[in-house]
One Martini backbone bead per residue (centre of mass of N, CA, C, O) as a GRO file, in nm:
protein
  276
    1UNK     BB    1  -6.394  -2.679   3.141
    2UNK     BB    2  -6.536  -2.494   2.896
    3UNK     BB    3  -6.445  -2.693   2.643
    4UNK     BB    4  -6.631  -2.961   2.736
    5UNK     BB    5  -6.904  -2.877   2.734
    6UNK     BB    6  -6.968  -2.868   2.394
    7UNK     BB    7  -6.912  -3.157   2.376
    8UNK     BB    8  -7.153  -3.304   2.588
    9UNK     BB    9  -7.424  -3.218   2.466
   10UNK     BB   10  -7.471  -3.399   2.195
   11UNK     BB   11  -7.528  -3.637   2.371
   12UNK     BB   12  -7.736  -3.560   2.567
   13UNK     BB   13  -7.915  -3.497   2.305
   14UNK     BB   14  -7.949  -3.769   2.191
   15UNK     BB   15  -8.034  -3.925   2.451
   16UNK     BB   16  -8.312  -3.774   2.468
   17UNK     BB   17  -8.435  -3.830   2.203
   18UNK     BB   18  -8.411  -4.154   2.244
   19UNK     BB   19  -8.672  -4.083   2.343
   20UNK     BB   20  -9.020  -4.156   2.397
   21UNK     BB   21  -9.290  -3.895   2.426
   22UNK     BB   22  -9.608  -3.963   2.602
   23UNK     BB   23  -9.868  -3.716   2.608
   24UNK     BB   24 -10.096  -3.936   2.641
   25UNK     BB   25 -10.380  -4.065   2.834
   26UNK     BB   26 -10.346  -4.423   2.727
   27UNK     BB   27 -10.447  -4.788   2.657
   28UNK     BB   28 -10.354  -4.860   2.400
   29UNK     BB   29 -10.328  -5.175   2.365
   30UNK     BB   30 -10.371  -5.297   2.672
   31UNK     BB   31 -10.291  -5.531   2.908
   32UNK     BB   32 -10.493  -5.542   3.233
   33UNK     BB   33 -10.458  -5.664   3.545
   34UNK     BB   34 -10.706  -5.703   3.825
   35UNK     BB   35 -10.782  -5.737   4.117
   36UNK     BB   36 -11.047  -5.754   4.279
   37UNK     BB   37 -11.287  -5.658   4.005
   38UNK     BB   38 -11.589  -5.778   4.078
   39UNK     BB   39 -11.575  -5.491   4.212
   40UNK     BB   40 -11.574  -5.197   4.348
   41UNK     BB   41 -11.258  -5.034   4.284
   42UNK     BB   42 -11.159  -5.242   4.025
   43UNK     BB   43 -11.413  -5.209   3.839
   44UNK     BB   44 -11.370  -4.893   3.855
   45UNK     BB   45 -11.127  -4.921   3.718
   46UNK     BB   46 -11.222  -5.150   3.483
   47UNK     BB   47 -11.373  -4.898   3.325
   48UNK     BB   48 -11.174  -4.682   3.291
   49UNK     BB   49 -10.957  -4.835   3.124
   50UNK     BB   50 -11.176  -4.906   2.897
   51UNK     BB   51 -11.234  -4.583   2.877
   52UNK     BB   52 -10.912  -4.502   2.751
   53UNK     BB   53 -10.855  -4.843   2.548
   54UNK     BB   54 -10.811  -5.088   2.652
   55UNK     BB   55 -10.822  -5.404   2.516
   56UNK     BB   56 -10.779  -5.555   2.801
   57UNK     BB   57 -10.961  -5.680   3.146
   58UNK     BB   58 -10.848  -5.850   3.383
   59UNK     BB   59 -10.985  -6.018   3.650
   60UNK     BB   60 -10.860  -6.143   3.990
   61UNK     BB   61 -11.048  -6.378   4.150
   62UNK     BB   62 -11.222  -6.575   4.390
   63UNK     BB   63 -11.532  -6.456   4.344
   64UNK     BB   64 -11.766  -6.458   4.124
   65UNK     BB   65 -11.926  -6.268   3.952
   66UNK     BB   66 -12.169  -6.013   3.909
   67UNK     BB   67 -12.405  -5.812   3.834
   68UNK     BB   68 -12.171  -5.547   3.783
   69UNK     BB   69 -11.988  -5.699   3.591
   70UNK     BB   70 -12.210  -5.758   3.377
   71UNK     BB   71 -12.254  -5.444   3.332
   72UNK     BB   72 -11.986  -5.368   3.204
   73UNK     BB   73 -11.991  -5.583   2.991
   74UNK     BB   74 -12.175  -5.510   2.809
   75UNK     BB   75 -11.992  -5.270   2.715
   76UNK     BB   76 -11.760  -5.444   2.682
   77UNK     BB   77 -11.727  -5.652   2.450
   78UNK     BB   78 -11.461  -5.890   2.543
   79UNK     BB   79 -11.308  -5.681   2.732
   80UNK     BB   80 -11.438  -5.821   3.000
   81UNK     BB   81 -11.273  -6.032   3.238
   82UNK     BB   82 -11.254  -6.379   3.415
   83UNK     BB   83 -11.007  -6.490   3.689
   84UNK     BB   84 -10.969  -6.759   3.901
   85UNK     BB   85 -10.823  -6.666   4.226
   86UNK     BB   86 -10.544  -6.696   4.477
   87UNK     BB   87 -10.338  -6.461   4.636
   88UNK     BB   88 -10.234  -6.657   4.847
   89UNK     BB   89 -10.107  -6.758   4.592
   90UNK     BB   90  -9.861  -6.788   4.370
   91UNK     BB   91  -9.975  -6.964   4.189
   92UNK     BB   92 -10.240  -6.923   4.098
   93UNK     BB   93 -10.124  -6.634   3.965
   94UNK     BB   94  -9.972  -6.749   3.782
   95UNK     BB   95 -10.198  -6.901   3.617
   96UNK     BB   96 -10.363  -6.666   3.558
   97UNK     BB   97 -10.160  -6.514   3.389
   98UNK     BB   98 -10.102  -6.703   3.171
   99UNK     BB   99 -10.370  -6.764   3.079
  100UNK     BB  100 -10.355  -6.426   2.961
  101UNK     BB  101 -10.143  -6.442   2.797
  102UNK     BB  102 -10.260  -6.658   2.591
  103UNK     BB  103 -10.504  -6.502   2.506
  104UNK     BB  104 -10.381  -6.179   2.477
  105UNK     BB  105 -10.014  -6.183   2.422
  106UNK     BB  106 -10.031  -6.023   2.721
  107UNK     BB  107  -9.845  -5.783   2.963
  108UNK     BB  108  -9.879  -5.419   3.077
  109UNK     BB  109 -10.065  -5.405   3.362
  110UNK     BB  110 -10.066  -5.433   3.739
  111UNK     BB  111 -10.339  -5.464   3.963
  112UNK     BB  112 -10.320  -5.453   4.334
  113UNK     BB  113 -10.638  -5.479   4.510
  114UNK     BB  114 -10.675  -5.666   4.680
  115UNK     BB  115 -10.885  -5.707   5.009
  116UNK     BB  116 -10.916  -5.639   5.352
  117UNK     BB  117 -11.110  -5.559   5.613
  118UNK     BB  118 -11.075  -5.451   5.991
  119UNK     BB  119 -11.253  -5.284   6.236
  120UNK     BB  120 -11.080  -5.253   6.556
  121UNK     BB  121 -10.958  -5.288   6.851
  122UNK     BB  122 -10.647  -5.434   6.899
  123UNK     BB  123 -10.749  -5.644   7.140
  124UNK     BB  124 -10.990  -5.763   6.948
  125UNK     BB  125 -10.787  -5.932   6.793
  126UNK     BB  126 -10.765  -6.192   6.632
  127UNK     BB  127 -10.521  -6.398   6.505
  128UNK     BB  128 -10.665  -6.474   6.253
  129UNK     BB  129 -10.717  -6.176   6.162
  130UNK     BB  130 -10.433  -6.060   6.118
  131UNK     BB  131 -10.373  -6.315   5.927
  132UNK     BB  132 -10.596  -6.233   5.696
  133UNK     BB  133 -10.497  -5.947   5.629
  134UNK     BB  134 -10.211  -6.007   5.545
  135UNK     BB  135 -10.222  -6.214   5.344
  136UNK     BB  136 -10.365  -6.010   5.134
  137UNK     BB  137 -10.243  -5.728   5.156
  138UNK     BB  138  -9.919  -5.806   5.153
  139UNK     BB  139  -9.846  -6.126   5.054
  140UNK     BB  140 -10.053  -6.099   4.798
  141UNK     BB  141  -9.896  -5.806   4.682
  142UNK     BB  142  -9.658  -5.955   4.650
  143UNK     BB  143  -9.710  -6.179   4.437
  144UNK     BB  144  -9.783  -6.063   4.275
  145UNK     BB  145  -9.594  -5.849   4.149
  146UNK     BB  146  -9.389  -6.117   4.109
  147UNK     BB  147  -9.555  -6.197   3.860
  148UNK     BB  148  -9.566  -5.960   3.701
  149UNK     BB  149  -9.231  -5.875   3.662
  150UNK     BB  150  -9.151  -6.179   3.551
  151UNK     BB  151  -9.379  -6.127   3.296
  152UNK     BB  152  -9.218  -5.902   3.191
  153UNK     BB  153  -8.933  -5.972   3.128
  154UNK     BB  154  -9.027  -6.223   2.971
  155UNK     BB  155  -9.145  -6.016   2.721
  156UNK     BB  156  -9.008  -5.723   2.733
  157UNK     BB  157  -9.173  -5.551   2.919
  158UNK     BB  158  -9.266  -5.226   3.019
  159UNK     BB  159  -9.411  -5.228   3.302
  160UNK     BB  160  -9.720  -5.162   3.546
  161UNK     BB  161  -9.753  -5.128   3.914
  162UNK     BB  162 -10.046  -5.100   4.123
  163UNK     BB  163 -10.111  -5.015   4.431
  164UNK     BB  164 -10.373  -5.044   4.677
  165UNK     BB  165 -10.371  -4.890   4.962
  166UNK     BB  166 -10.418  -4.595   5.170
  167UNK     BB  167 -10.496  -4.380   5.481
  168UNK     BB  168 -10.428  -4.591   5.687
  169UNK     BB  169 -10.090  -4.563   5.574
  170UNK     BB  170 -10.056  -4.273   5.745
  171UNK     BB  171 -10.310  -4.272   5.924
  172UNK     BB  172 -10.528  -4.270   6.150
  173UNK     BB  173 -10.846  -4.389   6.239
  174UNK     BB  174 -11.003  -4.257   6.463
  175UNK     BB  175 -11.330  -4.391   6.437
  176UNK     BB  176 -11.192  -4.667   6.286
  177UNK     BB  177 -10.950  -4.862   6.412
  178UNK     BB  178 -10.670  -5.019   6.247
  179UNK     BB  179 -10.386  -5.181   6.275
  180UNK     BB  180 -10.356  -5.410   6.098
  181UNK     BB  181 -10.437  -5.242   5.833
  182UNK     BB  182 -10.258  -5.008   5.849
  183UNK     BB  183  -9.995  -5.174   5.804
  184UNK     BB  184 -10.034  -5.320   5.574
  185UNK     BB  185 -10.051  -5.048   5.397
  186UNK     BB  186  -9.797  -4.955   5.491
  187UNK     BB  187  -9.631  -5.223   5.345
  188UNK     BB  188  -9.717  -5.158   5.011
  189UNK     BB  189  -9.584  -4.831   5.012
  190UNK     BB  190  -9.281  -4.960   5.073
  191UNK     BB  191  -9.266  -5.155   4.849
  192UNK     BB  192  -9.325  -4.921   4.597
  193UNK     BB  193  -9.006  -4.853   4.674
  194UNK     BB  194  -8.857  -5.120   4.661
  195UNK     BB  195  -8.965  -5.213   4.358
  196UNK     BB  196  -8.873  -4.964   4.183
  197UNK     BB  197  -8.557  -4.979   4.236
  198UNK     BB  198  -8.532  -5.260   4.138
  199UNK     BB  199  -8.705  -5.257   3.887
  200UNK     BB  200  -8.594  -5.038   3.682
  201UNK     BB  201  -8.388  -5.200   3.506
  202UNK     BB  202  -8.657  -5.306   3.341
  203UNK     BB  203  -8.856  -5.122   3.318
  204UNK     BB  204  -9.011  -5.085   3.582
  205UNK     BB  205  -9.347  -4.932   3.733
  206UNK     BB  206  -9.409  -4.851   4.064
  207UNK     BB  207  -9.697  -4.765   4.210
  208UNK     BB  208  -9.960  -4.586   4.397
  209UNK     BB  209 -10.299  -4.597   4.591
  210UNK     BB  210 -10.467  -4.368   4.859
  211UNK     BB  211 -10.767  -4.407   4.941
  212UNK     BB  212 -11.042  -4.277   5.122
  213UNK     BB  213 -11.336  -4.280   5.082
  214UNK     BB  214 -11.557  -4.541   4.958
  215UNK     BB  215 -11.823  -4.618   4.756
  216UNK     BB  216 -11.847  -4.961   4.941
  217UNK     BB  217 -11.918  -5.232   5.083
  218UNK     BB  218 -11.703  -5.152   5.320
  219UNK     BB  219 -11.863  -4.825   5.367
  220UNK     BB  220 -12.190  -4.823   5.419
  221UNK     BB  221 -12.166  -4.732   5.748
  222UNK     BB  222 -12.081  -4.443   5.721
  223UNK     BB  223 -12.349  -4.267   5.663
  224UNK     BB  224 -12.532  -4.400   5.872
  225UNK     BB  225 -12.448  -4.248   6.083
  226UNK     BB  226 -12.558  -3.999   6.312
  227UNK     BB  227 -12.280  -3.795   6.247
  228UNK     BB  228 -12.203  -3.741   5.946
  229UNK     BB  229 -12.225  -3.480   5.903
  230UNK     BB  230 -12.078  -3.357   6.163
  231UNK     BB  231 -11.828  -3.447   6.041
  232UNK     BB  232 -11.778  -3.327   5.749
  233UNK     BB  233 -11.762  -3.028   5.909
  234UNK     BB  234 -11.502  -3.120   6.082
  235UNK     BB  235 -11.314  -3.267   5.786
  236UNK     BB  236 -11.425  -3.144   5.563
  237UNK     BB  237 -11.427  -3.135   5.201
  238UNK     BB  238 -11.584  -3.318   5.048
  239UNK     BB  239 -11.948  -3.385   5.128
  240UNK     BB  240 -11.836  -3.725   5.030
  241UNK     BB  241 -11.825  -4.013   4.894
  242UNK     BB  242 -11.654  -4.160   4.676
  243UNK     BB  243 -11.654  -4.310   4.320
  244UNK     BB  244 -11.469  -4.528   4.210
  245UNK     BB  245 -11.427  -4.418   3.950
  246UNK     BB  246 -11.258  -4.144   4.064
  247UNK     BB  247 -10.993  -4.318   4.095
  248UNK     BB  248 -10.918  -4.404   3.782
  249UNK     BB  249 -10.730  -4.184   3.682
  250UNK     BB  250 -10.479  -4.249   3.843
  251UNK     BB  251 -10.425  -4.541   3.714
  252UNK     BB  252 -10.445  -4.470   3.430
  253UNK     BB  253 -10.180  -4.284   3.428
  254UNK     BB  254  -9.972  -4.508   3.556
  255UNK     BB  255 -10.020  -4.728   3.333
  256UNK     BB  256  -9.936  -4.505   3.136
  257UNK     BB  257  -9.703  -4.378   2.914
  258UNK     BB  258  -9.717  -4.071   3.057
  259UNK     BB  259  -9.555  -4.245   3.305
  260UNK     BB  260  -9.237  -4.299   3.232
  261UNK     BB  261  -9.137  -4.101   3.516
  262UNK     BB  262  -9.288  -4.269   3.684
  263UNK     BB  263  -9.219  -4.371   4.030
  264UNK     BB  264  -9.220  -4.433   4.354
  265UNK     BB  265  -9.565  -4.325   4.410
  266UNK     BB  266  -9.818  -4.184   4.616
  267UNK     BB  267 -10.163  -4.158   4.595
  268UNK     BB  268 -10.393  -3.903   4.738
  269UNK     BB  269 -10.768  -3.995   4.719
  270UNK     BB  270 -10.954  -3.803   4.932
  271UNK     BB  271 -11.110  -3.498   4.891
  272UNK     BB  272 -11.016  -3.347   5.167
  273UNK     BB  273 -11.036  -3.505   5.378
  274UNK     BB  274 -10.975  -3.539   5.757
  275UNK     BB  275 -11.057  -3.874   5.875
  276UNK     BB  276 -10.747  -3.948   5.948
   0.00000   0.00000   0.00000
């Protein structure tokens, strides 16, 4: 038994040399594709990726980009694009990943963050409403990481997929409760652990990120509040909500050569905040 042991050892440490271990948290040459990213979470994430080394980063949306995306846009020349698709349409998606890939000659991390909410009583939601928030939040996350999974292998390249989750995939919003949301996100998930071990074997690494509140147009009315600030003091936290930028760190981090041994798990980025 103890003879076995010094024999053994060389080959564990040959094998361990034989990786190469990125201690910087940059995406030097990397390009990006995040969903949704013409406004909101998705364009402070591609803020924060080009601020950190992206070589491009390209925008996935239904919806032509606007003035906020056209002024990160001017500071990045060149490497900040906008590519017109539809997430429920996994053609749509394929076809704009294609599109990305001739322009840019690759593609190294896809952040799949488009998404829709819908906060009332369950018992208030019509079918159709139930049936969009679906179609976006899970049916189309599952759509894009599956094409970009395929675009990964075919290039050979041990891609990065972040799903963007939410915090109530995890529990209720007591304040504005949205059950057919919360599920939606708490199967995006579920997701990232069933694709992560799936597709492990190609050297593809997907985790998520589940925000708390954030400073975004759909997010507007939570400040308006009458009773808001006597929330704060009561469910803790940072006194505020996050600035889209805030949670860029978490993505880039994910996306980096640097957690290269990350895989299937989920960043809960919250403030301390306890209002779900």
């Amino acid at each position: 038994m103890s003879s076995s042991t010094p024999a053994q050892a060389p080959a564990a440490a040959a094998s361990s040399s034989a990786v190469h271990i990125e201690t910087k948290i940059q995406l030097a040459s990397k390009v990006i594709a995040i969903t949704g990213a013409n406004r909101g979470i998705g364009l402070g994430v591609a803020e924060c990726c080009l601020s950190n080394g992206a070589h491009r980063v390209y925008s996935i949306d239904i919806s032509p980009p606007g003035d906020d995306f056209a002024a990160v846009a001017e500071r990045f020349p060149g490497q900040l694009l906008a590519v017109q698709a539809d997430v429920t349409q996994e053609e749509s998606v394929e076809q704009a990943i294609n599109k990305i890939v001739e322009e840019a000659g690759a593609l190294h991390g896809m952040v799949v963050n488009a998404g829709r909410t819908n906060h009332k009583r369950a018992l208030d939601f019509t079918k159709e409403e139930i049936e969009n928030l679906f179609s976006v939040n899970l049916f189309g996350a599952f759509f894009c990481a599956r094409v970009a999974a395929r675009t990964f292998i075919k290039l050979g390249i041990k891609g990065s997929i972040v799903f963007t989750a939410s915090m109530a995939s995890h529990r209720p919003n007591k304040r504005v409760p949205s059950a057919p949301y919360g599920a939606s996100k708490a199967g995006v998930r579920n997701m990232t652990k069933t694709l992560s071990m799936e597709w492990a074997e190609y050297g593809i690494r997907v985790n998520s990120v589940s925000p708390g509140l954030v400073n975004t147009a759909m997010t507007y009315w939570v400040p308006q509040q009458p009773d808001w600030e006597q929330q704060l003091k009561y469910y803790r936290g940072f006194p505020r909500l996050a600035e889209v930028q805030e949670l860029g760190g978490s993505y880039v981090y994910l996306l980096s050569d640097a957690a290269s041994y990350t895989t299937g798990i989920d960043m809960q980025i919250t403030g301390g905040i306890g209002i779900c």
